[in-house]
Each structure stands twice: as structure tokens, then as C-alpha cells.
C-alpha positions as CSV (number, residue, x, y, z in Angstrom):
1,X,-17.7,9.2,17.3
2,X,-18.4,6.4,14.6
3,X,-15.7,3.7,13.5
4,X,-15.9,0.6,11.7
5,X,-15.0,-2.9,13.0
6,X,-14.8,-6.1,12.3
7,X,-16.8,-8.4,14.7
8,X,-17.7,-11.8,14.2
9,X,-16.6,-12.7,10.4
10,X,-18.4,-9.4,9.6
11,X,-18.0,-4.9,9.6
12,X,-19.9,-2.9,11.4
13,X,-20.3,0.9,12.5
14,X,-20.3,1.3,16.6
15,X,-20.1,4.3,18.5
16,X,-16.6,5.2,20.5
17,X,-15.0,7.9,22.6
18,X,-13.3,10.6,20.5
19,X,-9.7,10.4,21.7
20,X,-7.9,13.0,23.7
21,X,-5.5,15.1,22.0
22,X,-1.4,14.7,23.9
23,X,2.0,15.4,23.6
24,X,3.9,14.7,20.0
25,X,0.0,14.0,18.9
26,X,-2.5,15.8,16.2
27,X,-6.4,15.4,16.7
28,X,-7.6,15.1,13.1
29,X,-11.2,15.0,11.4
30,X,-11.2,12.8,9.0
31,X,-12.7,13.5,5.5
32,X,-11.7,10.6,3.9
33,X,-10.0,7.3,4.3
34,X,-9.3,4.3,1.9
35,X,-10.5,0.4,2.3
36,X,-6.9,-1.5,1.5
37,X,-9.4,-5.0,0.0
38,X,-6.6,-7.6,0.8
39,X,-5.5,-6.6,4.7
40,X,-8.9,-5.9,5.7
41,X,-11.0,-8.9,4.5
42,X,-7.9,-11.4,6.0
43,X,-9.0,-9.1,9.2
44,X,-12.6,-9.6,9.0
45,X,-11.8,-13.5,8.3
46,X,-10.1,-13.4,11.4
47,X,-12.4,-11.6,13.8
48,X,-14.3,-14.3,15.3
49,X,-15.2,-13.3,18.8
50,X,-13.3,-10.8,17.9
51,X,-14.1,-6.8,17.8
52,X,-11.1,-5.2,15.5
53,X,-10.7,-1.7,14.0
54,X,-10.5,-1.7,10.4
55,X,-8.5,1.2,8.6
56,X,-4.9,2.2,8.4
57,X,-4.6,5.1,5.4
58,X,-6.6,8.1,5.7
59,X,-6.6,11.6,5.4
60,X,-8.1,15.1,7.0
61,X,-7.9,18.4,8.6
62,X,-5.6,19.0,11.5
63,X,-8.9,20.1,15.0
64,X,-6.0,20.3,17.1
65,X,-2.2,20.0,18.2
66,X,-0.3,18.4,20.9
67,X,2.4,19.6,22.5
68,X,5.8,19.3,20.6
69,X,4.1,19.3,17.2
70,X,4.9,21.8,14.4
71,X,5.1,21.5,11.3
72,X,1.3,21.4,11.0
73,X,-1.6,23.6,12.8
74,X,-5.2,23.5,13.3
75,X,-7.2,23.9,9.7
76,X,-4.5,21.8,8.5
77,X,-5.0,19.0,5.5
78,X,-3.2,15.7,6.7
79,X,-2.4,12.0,5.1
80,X,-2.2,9.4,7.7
81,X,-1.1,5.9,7.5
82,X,-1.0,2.9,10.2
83,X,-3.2,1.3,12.1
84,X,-4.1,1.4,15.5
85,X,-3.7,5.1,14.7
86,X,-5.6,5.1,11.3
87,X,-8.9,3.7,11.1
88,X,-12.1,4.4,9.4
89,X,-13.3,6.5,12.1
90,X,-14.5,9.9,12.3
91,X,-11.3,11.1,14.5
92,X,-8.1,10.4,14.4
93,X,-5.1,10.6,16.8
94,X,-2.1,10.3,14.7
95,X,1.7,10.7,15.9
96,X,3.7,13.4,14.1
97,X,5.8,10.5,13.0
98,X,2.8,9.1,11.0
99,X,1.2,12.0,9.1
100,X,1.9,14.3,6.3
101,X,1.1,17.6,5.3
102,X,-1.0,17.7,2.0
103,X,0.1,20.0,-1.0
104,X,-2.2,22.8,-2.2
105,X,-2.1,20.8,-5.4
106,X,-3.0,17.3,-4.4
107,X,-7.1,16.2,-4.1
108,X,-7.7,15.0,-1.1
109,X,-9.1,11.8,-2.0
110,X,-5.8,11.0,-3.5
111,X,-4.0,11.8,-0.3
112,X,-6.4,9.5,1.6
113,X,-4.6,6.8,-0.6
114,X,-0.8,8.5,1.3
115,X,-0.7,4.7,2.9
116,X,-1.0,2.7,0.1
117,X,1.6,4.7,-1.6
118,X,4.2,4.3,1.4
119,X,3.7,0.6,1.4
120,X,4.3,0.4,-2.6
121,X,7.4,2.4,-1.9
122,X,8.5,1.0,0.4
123,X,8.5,-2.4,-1.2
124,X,10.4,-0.8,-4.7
125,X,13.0,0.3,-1.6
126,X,13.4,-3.4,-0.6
127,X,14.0,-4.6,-4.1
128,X,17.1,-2.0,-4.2
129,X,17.2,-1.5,-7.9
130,X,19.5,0.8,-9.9
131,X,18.4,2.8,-12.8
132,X,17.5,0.5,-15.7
133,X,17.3,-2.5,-14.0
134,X,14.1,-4.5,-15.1
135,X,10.9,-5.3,-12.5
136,X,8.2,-7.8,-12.6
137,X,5.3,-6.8,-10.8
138,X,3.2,-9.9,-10.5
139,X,-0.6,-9.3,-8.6
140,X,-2.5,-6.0,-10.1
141,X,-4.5,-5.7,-7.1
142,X,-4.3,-1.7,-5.4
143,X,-1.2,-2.2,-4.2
144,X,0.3,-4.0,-7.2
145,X,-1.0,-1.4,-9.4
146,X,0.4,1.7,-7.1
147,X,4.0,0.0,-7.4
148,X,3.7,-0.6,-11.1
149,X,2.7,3.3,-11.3
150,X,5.6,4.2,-8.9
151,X,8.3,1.6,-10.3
152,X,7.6,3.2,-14.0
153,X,8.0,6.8,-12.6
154,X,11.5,5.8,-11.1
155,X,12.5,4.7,-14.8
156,X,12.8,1.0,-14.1
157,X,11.9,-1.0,-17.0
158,X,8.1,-2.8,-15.7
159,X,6.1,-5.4,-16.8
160,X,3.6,-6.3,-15.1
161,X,1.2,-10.1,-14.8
162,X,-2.3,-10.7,-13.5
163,X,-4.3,-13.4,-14.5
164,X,-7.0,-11.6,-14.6
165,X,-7.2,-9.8,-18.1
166,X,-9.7,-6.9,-16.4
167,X,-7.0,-5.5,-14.2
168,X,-4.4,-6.1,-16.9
169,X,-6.4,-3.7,-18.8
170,X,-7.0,-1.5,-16.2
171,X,-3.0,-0.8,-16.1
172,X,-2.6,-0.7,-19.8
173,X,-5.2,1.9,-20.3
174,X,-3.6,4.5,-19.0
175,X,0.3,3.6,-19.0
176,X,2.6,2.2,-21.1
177,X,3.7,-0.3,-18.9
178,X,3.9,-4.1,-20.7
179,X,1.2,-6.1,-19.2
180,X,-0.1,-9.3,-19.4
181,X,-2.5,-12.0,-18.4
182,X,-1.2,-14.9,-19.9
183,X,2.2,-16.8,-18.1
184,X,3.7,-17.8,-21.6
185,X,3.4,-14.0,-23.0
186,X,4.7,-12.6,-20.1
187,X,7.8,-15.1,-20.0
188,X,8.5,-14.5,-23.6
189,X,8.4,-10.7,-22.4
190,X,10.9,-10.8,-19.8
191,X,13.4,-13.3,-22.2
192,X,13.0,-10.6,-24.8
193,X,13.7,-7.5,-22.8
194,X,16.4,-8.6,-20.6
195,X,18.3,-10.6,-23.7
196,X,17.2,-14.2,-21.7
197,X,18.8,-13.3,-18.4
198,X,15.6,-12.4,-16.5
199,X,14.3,-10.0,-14.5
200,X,16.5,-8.1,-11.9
201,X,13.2,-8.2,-9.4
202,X,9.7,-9.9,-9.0
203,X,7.4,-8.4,-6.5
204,X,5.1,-10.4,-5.2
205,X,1.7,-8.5,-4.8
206,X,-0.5,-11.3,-4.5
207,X,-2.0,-13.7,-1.7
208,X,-2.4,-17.1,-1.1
209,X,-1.1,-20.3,0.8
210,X,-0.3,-22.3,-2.1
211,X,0.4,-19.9,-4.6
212,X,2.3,-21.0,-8.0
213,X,4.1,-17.7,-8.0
214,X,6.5,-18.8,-5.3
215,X,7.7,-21.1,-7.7
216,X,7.1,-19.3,-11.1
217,X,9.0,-16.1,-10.0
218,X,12.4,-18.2,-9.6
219,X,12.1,-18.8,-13.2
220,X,11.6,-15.2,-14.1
221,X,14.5,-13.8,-12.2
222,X,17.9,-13.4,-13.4
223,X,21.4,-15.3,-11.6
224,X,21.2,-14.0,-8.4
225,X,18.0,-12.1,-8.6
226,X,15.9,-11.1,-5.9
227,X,12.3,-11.9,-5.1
228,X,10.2,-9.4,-3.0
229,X,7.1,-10.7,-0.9
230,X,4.8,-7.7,-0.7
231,X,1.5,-9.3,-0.3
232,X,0.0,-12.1,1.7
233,X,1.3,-15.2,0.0
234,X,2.9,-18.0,1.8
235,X,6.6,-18.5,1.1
236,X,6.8,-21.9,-0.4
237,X,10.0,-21.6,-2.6
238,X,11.7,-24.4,-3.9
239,X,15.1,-25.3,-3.4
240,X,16.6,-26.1,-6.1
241,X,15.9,-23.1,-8.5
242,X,16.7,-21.1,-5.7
243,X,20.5,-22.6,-5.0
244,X,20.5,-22.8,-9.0
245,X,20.2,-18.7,-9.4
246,X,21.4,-18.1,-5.6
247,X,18.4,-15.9,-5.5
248,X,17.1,-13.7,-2.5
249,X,13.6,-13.6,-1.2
250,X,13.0,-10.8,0.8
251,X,10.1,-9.5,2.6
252,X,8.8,-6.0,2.6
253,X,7.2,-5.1,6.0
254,X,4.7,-2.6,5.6
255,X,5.2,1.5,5.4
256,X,9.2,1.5,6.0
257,X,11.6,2.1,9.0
258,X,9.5,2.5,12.1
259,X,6.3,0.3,11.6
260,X,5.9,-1.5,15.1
261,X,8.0,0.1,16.8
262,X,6.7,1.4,20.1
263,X,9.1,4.7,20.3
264,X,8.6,5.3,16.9
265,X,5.0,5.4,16.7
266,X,3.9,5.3,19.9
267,X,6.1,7.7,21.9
268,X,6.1,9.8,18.5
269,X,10.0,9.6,18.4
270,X,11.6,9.7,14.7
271,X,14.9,8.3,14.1
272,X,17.5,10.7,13.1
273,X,17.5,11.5,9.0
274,X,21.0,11.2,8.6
275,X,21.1,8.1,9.7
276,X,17.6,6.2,8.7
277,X,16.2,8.1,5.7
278,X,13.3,6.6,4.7
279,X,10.6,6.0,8.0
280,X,7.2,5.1,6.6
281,X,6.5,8.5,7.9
282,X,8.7,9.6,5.0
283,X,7.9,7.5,2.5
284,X,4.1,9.1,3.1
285,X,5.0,12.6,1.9
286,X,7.3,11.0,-0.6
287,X,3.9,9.6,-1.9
288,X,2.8,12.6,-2.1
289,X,5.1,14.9,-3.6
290,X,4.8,12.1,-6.8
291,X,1.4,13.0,-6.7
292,X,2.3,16.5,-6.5
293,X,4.3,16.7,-9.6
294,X,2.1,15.0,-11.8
295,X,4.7,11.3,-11.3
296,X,1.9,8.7,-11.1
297,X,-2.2,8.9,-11.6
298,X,-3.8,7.4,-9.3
299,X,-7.3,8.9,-9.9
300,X,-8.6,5.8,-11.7
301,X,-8.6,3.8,-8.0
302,X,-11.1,6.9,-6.9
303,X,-13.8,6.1,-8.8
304,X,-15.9,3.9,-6.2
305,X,-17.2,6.0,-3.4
306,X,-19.4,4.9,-0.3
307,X,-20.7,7.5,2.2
308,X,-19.5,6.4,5.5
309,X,-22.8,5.3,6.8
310,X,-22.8,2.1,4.1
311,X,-19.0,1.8,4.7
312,X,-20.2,-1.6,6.3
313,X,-21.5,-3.3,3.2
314,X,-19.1,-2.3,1.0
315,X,-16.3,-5.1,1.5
316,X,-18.4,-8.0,-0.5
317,X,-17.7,-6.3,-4.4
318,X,-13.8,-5.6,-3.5
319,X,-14.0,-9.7,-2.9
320,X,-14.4,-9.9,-6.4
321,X,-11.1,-10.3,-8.7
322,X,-12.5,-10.2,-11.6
323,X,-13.5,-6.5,-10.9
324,X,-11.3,-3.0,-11.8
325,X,-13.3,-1.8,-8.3
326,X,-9.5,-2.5,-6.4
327,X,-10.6,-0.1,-3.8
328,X,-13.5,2.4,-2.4
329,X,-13.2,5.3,-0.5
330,X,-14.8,6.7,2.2
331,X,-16.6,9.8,2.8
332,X,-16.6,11.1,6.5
């Protein structure tokens, strides 16, 4: 089979065994999967001398089942999330842990984006908000976008900040979610709609070593706010705003209960529901029962497709920021 990698500062297509089906395991053809910008260009930055699979949310149809699987059955439509199990690769073998069955009523292109929607809620799950508490999304990249979308479902009360006007746009074009480009409009916002307390939440969605947000977001937040670090972006907060407000940074790792850890994924153990009730595995068909019921649109991140065979070249454009192309997706 054919998968991409990134070798040497660059992607490329090489051949590779398709892998062997096994116990608590589903063999899946993969018709589409979804280039996630941020992750995979830090990957590709990182791959001198290096050969690394690129890839981690995906969808297709179910060739075949190991033992000790199912809920699903050959013919099958599947979303998958997380890599080494994920890739863009014409065969997948996924844990049951890791996939989800598609709805008759979702397109699967939009369940190829199952991943980015687990990370997104996951991150909302970090933030632990209660109903009518007020979120700052701040980065409109994917990601950011899919959180704005998901937090505004919920009922929290969003506004969201990019400083590039093009993705603000993007947003406010089809939601009525406050958005803004411009720092002082956005912190008038925030005075306004919280009475001058501040936010409850600021999600971080952006990247970047020495990012101003770090500092900007302790300003937005309310007494003893909280600040989420979803995306790549260096924690560099400053003391003293942060021992003024007692705030909290927190980090949100990935998908959601179970990312890394070698029973969960790799032996294809879950944890028990009653006592962890949100795995990323979870939070994938959570992301798609939204979808399901008409809760978010994300058909305006599906309007850039590549055929796999140029998936290679097509990580230069998502480079740009100044662009509404926030992701492509990839025909198998």
C-alpha cells in the first residue's frame, strides 16, 4: 500500500506492507483522511534524517475484523483518530478503542474530520465550563474554528480572536458567534459581555515560542479564571497577573482519556464507562452524533480536496495564514 511521510524537511508517498488484521483490531480501507496543518508541518520541520508517518484522523469502510470486535462488521463506515494507528495511508489498523461507527446521515468526508472534533472536545472538557459561562477562543485555525463551532452548540457564550481578518470572516459567515481581528475590539467585547469581569475561559489555539497571547489571555480572564493551552504555543505566563487573578493554565492533551496509553490503545483495552466517561474514543462518536443532528457545520473546512497521489505537495498553501484553506482532504 501507499502512505505519506515526512522525510528529510519534506512529504512524500512510499510504498508499505498492508498490515495484518489481530485480535481487538479492524482492517479498514481508507476513503478519506484529513491534513491537521499545525501538527503535521511541526512534523515535517522535524524530520530531518528522519522517515515519519503523517496522519492521525481518517475515516473508511470496515475489509475486516479481529477477534473480540463487535460493534462494527465488514462493509462498515468508520472514523478513526490517532496516530501511529491513523495515517494517510491506504489501510488502516485501528483498535476498537480508536474508531467509530459512522451515522447513515453523516458525509463521509465530514467524519474523516471525527479527530479533529475529539481534540476540540476534548479541550471544551478541560476548560470545565457550566452553562452560560463565557469562552474566548483565541487562534481560528481548524481546530480553533471546530471549538468555536462546538463551544456555541454547548450554549456557552463565544467570542472568538484571530488576527487575521480572513479567518475571522470565515467564522462570522456562517455563525453568530462575536469575532474579531483587532485586540482592542475584542477586549471591549469581553468587558461588555461579562459586565468587566472577564472571560470564564481562553483557549489557546494558536502556536508559537514567543507568543503574546500567553500574556494577553491573563488580561481577558476573570478572578480566578482558567487558561486552556490547546495548541502549540510555548507557556510563557507571567507572574504577576497570574498570582493577581489566581488563574489556572491548563493543558489539553490531545483526543481525551486514553491517548498514549499502551493498554488503551495498543492492547485495545477501554477503561470502564462508569468510571472514565469520556476516552478520546468517545469523544470521536460524540463528534459525530453533533454532526449527526445538525449541532455544528463543518462543511465549509471540506472545500479543498487533493487526490491522494498529490497529497505530497499539498502542505505549502495550508502554510499560509492569511488563507480560509485551514485544511485539505484526502481522497484514497
Amino acid at each position: 500500500m501507499r502512505q505519506v511521510f515526512a522525510i528529510n524537511k519534506h512529504a512524500a508517498i512510499e510504498e508499505t506492507p498492508v498490515p495484518e488484521i489481530k485480535t481487538g483490531y479492524v482492517l479498514v480501507k481508507t476513503m478519506h483522511s484529513i491534513i491537521s496543518p499545525g501538527t503535521e508541518a511541526t512534523i515535517i520541520d522535524n524530520s530531518m534524517d528522519k522517515k515519519i508517518p503523517l496522519g492521525y484522523s481518517a475515516m473508511g469502510v470496515v475489509e475486516a475484523c479481529g477477534n473480540d470486535v463487535e460493534d462494527v462488521g465488514e462493509g462498515d463506515l468508520v472514523a478513526c483518530y490517532g496516530a501511529p494507528y491513523v495515517q494517510h495511508a491506504e489501510y488502516l489498523l485501528v483498535p476498537k478503542t480508536l474508531y467509530s461507527k459512522v451515522p447513515d446521515n453523516v458525509n463521509p468526508k465530514e467524519a474523516a474530520l471525527a479527530g479533529i472534533g475529539a481534540i476540540a472536545i476534548h479541550a471544551l472538557r478541560v476548560a470545565k465550563l457550566e452553562f452560560g459561562e463565557t469562552i474566548v477562543i483565541a487562534g481560528l485555525g481548524l481546530l480553533g474554528q471546530m471549538i468555536a463551532k462546538i463551544a456555541d452548540a454547548a450554549a456557552y457564550n463565544v467570542i472568538a480572536y484571530d488576527i487575521h481578518k480572513q479567518r475571522v470572516d470565515m467564522l462570522q459567515k456562517e455563525t453568530n458567534i462575536s469575532s474579531f481581528s483587532e485586540r482592542g475590539a475584542l477586549e471591549k467585547e469581553i468587558h461588555s459581555n461579562t459586565c468587566g469581569h472577564g472571560a470564564d475561559a481562553v483557549l489557546l489555539c494558536a502556536g508559537g515560542n514567543q507568543s503574546p497571547l500567553t500574556d494577553q489571555s491573563l488580561h481577558w480572564i476573570r478572578d480566578k479564571g482558567k487558561v486552556v493551552i490547546v495548541g502549540d504555543i510555548e507557556p510563557n505566563f507571567p507572574r504577576a497577573p497570574m498570582f493577581r487573578k489566581e488563574a489556572q493554565v491548563l493543558i489539553s492533551r490531545a483526543g481525551g482519556a486514553g491517548r498514549y496509553d499502551h493498554i488503551y490503545e495498543k492492547q485495545a483495552t477501554d477503561y470502564p464507562y462508569g468510571f472514565v466517561r469520556w476516552t478520546e474514543g468517545r469523544n470521536v462518536a460524540e463528534y459525530l452524533r453533533l454532526v449527526s443532528e445538525k449541532r455544528i457545520n463543518v462543511l465549509p473546512f471540506l472545500d479543498n480536496e487533493i487526490d491522494f497521489e498529490k497529497a505530497a505537495s499539498a502542505y505549502e498553501e495550508l502554510q499560509d495564514k492569511n488563507s480560509t484553506v485551514l485544511t485539505k482532504i484526502i481522497n484514497f
